[in-house]
C-alpha positions, -999 to +999 in steps of 0.1 A: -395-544+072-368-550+100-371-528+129-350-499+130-345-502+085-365-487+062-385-509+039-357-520+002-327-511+028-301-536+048-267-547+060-249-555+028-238-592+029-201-596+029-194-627+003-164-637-011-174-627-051-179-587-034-142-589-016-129-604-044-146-571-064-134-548-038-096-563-041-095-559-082-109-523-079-078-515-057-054-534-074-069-518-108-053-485-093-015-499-092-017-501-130-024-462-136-001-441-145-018-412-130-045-404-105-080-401-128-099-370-110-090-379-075-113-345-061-146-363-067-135-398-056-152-395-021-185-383-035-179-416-053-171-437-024-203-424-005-223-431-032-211-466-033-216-473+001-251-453+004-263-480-033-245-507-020-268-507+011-300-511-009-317-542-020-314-533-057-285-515-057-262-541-043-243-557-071-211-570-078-191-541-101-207-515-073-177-534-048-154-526-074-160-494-077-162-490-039-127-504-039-113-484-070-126-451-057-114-460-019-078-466-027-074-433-053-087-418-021-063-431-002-036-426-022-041-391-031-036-385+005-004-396+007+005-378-025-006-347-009+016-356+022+046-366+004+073-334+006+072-316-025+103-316-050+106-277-048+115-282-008+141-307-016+176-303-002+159-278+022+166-275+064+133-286+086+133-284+123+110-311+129+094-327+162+090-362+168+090-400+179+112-427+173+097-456+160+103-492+159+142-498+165+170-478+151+199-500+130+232-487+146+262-492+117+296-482+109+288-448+095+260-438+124+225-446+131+194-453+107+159-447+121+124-446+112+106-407+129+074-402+130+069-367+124+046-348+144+053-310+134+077-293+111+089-258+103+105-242+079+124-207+078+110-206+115+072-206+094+051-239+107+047-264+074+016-291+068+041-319+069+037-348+092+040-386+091+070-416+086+102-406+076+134-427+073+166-409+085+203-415+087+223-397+119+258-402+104+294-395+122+283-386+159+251-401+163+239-406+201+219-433+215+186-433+205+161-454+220+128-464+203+093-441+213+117-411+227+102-377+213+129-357+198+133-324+185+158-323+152+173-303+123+166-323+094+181-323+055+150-334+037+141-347+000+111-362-015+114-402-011+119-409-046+142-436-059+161-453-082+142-465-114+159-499-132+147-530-148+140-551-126+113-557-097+131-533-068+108-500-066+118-474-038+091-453-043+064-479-045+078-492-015+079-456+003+034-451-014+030-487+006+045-478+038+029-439+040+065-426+043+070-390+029+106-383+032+141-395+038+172-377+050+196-370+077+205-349+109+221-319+103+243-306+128+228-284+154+226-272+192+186-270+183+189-314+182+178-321+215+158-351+231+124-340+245+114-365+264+113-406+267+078-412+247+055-436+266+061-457+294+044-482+282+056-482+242+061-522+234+091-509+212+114-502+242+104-540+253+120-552+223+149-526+225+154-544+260+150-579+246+170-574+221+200-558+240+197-587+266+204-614+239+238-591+225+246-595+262+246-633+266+253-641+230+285-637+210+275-615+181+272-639+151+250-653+130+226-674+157+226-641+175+210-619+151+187-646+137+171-651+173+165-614+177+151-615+143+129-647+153+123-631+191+113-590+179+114-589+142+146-572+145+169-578+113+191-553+115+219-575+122+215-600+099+248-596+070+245-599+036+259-636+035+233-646+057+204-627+034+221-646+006+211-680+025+179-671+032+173-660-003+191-687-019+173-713+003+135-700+002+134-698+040+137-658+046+092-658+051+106-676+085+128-652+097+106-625+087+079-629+116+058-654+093+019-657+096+028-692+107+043-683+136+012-658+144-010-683+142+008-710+160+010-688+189-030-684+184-034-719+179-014-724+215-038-696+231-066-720+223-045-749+233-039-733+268-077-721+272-089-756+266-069-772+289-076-749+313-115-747+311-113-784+314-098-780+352-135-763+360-157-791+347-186-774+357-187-741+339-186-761+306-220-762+311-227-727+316-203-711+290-190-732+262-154-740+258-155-726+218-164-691+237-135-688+259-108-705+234-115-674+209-105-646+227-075-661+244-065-673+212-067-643+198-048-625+227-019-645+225-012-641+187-017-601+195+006-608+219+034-620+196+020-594+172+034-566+194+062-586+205+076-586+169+066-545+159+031-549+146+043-547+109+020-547+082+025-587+075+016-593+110-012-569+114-026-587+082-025-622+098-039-608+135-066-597+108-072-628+095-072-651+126-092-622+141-124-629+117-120-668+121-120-666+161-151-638+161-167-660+135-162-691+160-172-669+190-203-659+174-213-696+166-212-689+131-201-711+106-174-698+079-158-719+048-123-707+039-134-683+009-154-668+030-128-662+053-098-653+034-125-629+014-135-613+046-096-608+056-093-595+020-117-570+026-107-558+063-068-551+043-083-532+017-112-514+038-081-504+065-052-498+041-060-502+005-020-496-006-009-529+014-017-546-022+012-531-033+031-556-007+046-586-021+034-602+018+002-593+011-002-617-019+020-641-008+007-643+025-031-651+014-020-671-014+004-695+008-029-696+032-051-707+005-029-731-010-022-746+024-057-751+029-067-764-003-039-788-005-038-802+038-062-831+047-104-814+056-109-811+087-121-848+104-100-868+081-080-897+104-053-893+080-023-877+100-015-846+093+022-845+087+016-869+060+006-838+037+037-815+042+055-829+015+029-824-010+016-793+007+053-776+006+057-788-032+024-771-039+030-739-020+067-733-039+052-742-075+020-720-070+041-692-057+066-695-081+050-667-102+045-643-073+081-648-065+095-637-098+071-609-101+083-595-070+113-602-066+130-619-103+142-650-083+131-681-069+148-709-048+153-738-068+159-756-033+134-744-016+107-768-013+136-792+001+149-768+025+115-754+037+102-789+043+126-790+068+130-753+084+093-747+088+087-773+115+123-773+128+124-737+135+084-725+141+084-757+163+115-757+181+130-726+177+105-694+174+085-709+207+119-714+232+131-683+215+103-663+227+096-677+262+136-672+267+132-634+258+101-630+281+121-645+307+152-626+304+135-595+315+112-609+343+133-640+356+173-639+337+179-665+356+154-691+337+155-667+305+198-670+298+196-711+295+165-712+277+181-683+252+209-706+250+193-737+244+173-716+212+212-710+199+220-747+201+188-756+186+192-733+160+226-743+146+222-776+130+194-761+110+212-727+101+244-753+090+222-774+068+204-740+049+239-727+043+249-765+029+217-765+008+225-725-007+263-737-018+242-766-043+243-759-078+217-737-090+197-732-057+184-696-068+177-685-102+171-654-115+147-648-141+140-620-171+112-594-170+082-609-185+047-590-195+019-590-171-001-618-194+031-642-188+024-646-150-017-647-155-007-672-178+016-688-154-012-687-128-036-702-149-011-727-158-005-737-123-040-741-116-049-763-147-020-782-129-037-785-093-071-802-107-076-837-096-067-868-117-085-880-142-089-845-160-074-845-193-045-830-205-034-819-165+002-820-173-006-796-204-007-766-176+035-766-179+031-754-213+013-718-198+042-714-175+068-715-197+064-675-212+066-664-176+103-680-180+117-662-214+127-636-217+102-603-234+130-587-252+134-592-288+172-608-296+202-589-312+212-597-346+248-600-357+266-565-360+237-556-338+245-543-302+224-528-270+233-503-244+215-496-212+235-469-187+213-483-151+201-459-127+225-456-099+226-424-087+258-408-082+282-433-101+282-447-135+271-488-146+264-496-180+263-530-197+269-538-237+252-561-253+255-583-282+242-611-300+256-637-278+278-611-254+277-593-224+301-568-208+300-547-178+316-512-177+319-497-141+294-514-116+285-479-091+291-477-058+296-493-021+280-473+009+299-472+041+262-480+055+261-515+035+242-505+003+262-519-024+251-509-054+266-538-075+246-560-050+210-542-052+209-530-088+236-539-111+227-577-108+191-581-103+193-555-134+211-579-155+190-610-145+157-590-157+174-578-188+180-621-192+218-618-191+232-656-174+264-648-184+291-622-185+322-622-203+337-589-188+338-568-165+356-533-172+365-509-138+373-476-158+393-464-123+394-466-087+369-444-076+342-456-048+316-440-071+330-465-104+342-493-089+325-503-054+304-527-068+327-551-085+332-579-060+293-581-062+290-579-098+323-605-100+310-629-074+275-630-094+292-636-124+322-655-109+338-663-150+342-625-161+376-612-167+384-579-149+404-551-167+408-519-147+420-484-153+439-489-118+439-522-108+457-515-080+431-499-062+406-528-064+407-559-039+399-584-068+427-592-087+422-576-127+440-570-158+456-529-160+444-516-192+476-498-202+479-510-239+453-507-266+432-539-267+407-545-300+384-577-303+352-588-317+317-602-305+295-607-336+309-586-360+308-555-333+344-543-324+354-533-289+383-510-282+401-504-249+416-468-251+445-469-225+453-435-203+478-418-224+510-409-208+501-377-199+474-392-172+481-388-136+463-408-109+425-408-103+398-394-129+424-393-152+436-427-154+402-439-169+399-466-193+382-455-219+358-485-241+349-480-277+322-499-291+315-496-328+291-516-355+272-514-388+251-495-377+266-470-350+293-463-322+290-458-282+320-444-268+322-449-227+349-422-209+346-426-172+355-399-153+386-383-177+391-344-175+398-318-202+433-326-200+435-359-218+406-354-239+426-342-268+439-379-267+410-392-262+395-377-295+424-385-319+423-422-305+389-423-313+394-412-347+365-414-375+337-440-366+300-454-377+275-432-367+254-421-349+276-419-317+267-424-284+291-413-257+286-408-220+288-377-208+326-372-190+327-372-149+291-373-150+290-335-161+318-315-141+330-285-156+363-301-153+356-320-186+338-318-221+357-289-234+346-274-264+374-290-286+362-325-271+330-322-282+339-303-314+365-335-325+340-360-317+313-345-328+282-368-307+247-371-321+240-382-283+253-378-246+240-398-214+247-383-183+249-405-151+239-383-120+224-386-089+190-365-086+202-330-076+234-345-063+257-324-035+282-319-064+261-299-091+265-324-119+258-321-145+273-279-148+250-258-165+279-245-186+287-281-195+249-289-207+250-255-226+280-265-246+262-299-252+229-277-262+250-251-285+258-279-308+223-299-311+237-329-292+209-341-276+212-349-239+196-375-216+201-382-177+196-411-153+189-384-132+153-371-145+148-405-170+158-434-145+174-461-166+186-455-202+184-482-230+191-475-264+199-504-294+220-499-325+205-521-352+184-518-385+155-509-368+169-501-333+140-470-323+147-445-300+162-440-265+137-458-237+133-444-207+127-463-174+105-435-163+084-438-187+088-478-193+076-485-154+052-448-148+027-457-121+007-430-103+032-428-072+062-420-095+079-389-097+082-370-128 
């Protein structure tokens, strides 16, 4: 028996086969739909822990139940934190810090607040945490760690639901944040006091305003502040579309590289200087001394750059190697990347959700299996070709189930940026912004020598994203695809001489095609998208695809066409569009165009007012009729009565064997009666949308009693500032059994008329997970 532990107990030993338990039972949970019994996890999680400790209790499964239980725990605490849906749209007067640094735009000022108390109707409320807020029109400075005291307009963080891999709301369950919305105006808004003195946030906040100052404000600008203190806020969309289309965005994000090349420079600088004091080698070992300031200068960078959850994950990697090497212990690279595995889960069990968290210990275990073993003479550099090949082919399927795309280009362009700018540019960039608030005079040519340095590279990425095909965006694919894929990729790695290698291609290949089974002729598809306040539908045929309305453009920068509309259409497999059809003018209708248009740069444009866009497009003022595989298409014209705006809507008719969708924009009672006799007698069922998204200004009773719909969609924002859809609208829908659906409450809406076309899906229900909303 060991002194101090009773006789059949002890430490359990951490291998990688229990961290690799641990991780499955927590990502098990992201594949619920619902929470199972979340009250007696804990008991479950002691009990765990407590068998895990014994001799005969400590087994493999009992990790993956540890893990399982500890991340419904974990989870279920955030649920409970969350603000309810019955308190949304309501007025909180909330105190608070400022965290990390606020993004000032055109509109006003975005910020993350940690909030520290809350009230409501002057009653105290149990809500507290991160929340992401908006201070629009006359925003004042605010300055990261300052403690404020604000009115706030709050609402659950819950999100658009499309096809597709974007996920607000997962995205909000990873982070812990629970709420979003915007400063009300008030004389009770006041700042309380500066925060800390010491808060590392105001550091880069003063880093980052020294570089606007000796910088023009351009591209090399905001990548350097994004390289110097993680700050991205300035980086435009043309520049995300380089880094996207080029592979190279994990650089500008503060990589784990560049963590653990400022660790691997800590131990540099410790060895060289222990050598100066030959002498105390031989009282405390070199090894012992190179850990710690190793690991002090990648924490270092770590605050330097925010702390963010990809960086606290490689500080918590390196962390384990240097204590390992400080304790004289010897550690293989499972071992060490199951260790790191476990210390994510054991400290935040939700950071699987991350696409950095997998891509961040895949790329490290790739790297590793692929580079030259330690005390090989080989040089090193030989293996970047093959190791940057390896790394973009194995991560290939984590790319596209993340994110739908993948840089054709970027091995080519990464075997070039990695050491160009985490050689040359991150290390001058960061001693320049050190500098520049202790010694300006040594920090502004240093800063500026980072901007020259930085050019040539950024010139050759944008050359590289104009090639042919440099991203691709592919379909949704089952979850079997991608193990397949992974499995593939493997088989693909194993040394030479194994049979049938090259046979792993042949498991990738599903991960490519699209999951959807394809249209007959006559046969057509509809799927209204998710976009909140706004309408964006495509129409689908056998071999066609058309775009009516694309939703709309943000003053703050979110452009709807840009985030939904196309990543949308690349999971739904659409590589081509034929049309594009902007009903009217309206922001809500028609923001999104130029991004849908310069996705799909072939598609012809016809507009309801033409006039209003700033792409050039076709009016829609005569009756236009053609045919995609035997399914007609019919563009009703405004009829003379129409005015300008709502009214001048172009209104699309699509009608087959086997049914009819009829798509009206925003028109108002007034033309309706138009509307209807145009329509005239088609196949049924019918489908139409549901007029200006449900206003009381349209769907009169005649409407509805001339057409006669067996179903309406309604495309709504979630208890939008506008009321839509009217209750006395959705009573006269109700009063004549037409059933009624909205993005609103269902998330995106697909429906296809064929033989055997089924029922209305429901994105909702399609993609539930335990942190959706209902």
């Amino acid at each position: 028996m060991r002194l101090g532990i009773p006789h059949g107990w002890r430490l359990p030993a951490l291998t990688p086969s229990r961290a690799a338990a641990a991780l499955a039972g927590a990502v098990a949970v992201q594949a619920l739909p619902f929470l199972p019994v979340p009250t007696v996890m804990p008991l479950l999680v002691i009990a765990a822990c407590v068998a895990i400790c014994h001799r005969y209790g400590d087994r493999v499964p009992l990790w993956f139940v540890l893990g399982f239980a500890w991340t419904i725990v974990r989870a279920d605490g955030w649920l409970d934190a969350r603000l309810p849906v019955s308190l949304h749209g309501r007025d909180f007067v909330v105190t608070g810090t400022i965290g990390d640094l606020p993004r000032v735009g055109a509109d006003g000022t975005r910020f993350e607040f940690r909030i520290e108390r809350a009230e409501l109707d002057g009653e105290p409320i149990a809500l507290g945490g991160p929340a992401r807020l908006a201070w629009y029109d006359d925003a004042p400075v605010l300055e990261a760690c300052s403690r404020w005291r604000l009115v706030l307009r709050l609402r659950p963080p819950r999100g658009l639901v499309n096809p597709g891999h974007g996920d607000s709301e997962r995205n909000a369950a990873q982070r812990g944040r629970v709420a979003v919305g915007y400063v009300r105006r008030s004389n009770v808004n006041a700042k309380l006091d500066d925060g800390a003195a010491n808060c590392i946030d105001r550091t880069r906040a003063h880093i980052v305003a020294a570089i606007d100052r000796e910088l023009d404000m351009g591209t090399a600008a905001t990548l350097l502040r994004a390289l110097a203190v993680g700050d991205q806020s300035g980086i435009v969309e043309a520049d995300w579309r380089v880094l996207r289309a080029t592979g190279i965005g994990h650089l500008i994000a503060i990589s784990g590289l560049h963590v653990g090349m400022f660790a691997a420079f800590g131990a540099w600088l410790a060895r060289r200087a222990w050598k100066c004091w030959p002498r105390l080698v031989t009282r405390l070992p070199g090894p012992l001394v190179e850990a710690p300031v190793a690991l002090l200068c990648a924490f270092g960078y770590g605050l330097l750059a925010g702390m963010g959850l990809p960086t606290l994950r490689t500080l918590l990697m390196i962390a384990i190697a240097l204590v390992a090497r400080f304790a004289r212990r010897g550690s293989s690279v499972p071992q060490a990347l199951g260790l790191a595995a476990l210390a994510v889960v054991a400290w935040d069990p939700l950071a699987v959700l991350s696409a950095g968290f997998w891509l961040s210990f895949a790329g490290v275990a790739i790297l590793l299996a692929v580079t030259t073993p330690v005390g090989d003479e080989r040089p090193a550099w030989r293996d970047m070709p093959r190791a940057q090949l390896w790394l973009s082919l194995s991560l290939l399927p984590l790319s596209v189930w993340f994110f739908g795309q993948a840089s054709l280009v970027g091995p080519l362009a990464n075997l070039v940026a990695v050491p160009w700018i985490s050689f040359i540019v991150v290390p001058v960039t960061v001693a320049a912004s050190l500098l520049l608030m202790i010694a300006p005079a040594l920090g502004v040519p240093l800063l500026h020598l980072a901007e020259l340095s930085l050019r040539p590279c950024w010139w050759l990425m944008k050359t590289m994203a104009d090639w042919p095909f440099a991203q691709s965006g592919f379909p949704d694919a089952p979850a079997w695809s991608f193990a397949l894929a992974l499995v593939g990729l493997a088989w693909l790695a194993l040394p030479r001489g194994v049979p049938l290698r090259g046979c792993g291609v042949i498991l990738v290949l599903p991960m490519l095609l699209p999951a959807r089974a394809p249209l007959a002729t006559g046969d057509f598809s509809v799927t209204m998208l998710d976009v909140g306040q706004g309408l964006a539908v495509l129409v689908r045929t056998q071999d066609h695809a058309l775009v009516y309305d694309t939703g709309a453009r943000h003053p703050g920068g979110f452009d709807v066409g840009e985030a939904i509309v196309v990543p949308s259409l690349r999971a739904l497999g659409v590589h081509a569009l034929e049309r594009i059809v902007v009903s009217h003018g309206d922001n809500d209708h028609a923001g999104g165009v130029e991004a849908v248009h310069l996705a799909f740069p072939r598609a012809a444009i016809t507009a309801g007012e033409p006039a209003r866009l700033r792409l050039p497009a076709e009016p829609c003022s005569e009756r236009e009729t053609w045919s995609w595989n035997d399914v007609g298409f019919h563009l009703l014209p405004p009829p003379s009565a129409a005015g300008k705006g709502n009214d001048r809507s172009c209104v699309l008719l699509v009608s087959g064997p086997h049914g009819s969708l009829l798509l009206t924009g925003d028109i108002s009672a007034r033309i309706e009666p138009a509307i209807a006799a145009d329509v005239g007698t088609v196949p049924r069922p019918l489908l139409a949308s549901v007029p200006h998204h449900g206003s009381r200004t349209a769907s009169s009773a005649a409407f509805l009693d001339a057409l006669k719909p067996d179903e309406a969609w309604i495309s709504a924002g979630h208890r939008n500032r506008f009321g839509h859809p009217h209750a006395d609208v959705v009573a006269r829908y109700r009063e004549r059994g037409i059933r009624l659906e909205s993005t609103a409450f269902s998330g995106c809406l697909e429906r296809r008329f064929a033989r055997d076309g089924g029922g209305v899906r429901r994105c909702r229900e399609m993609r539930g997970a335990w942190w959706r909303f209902e």
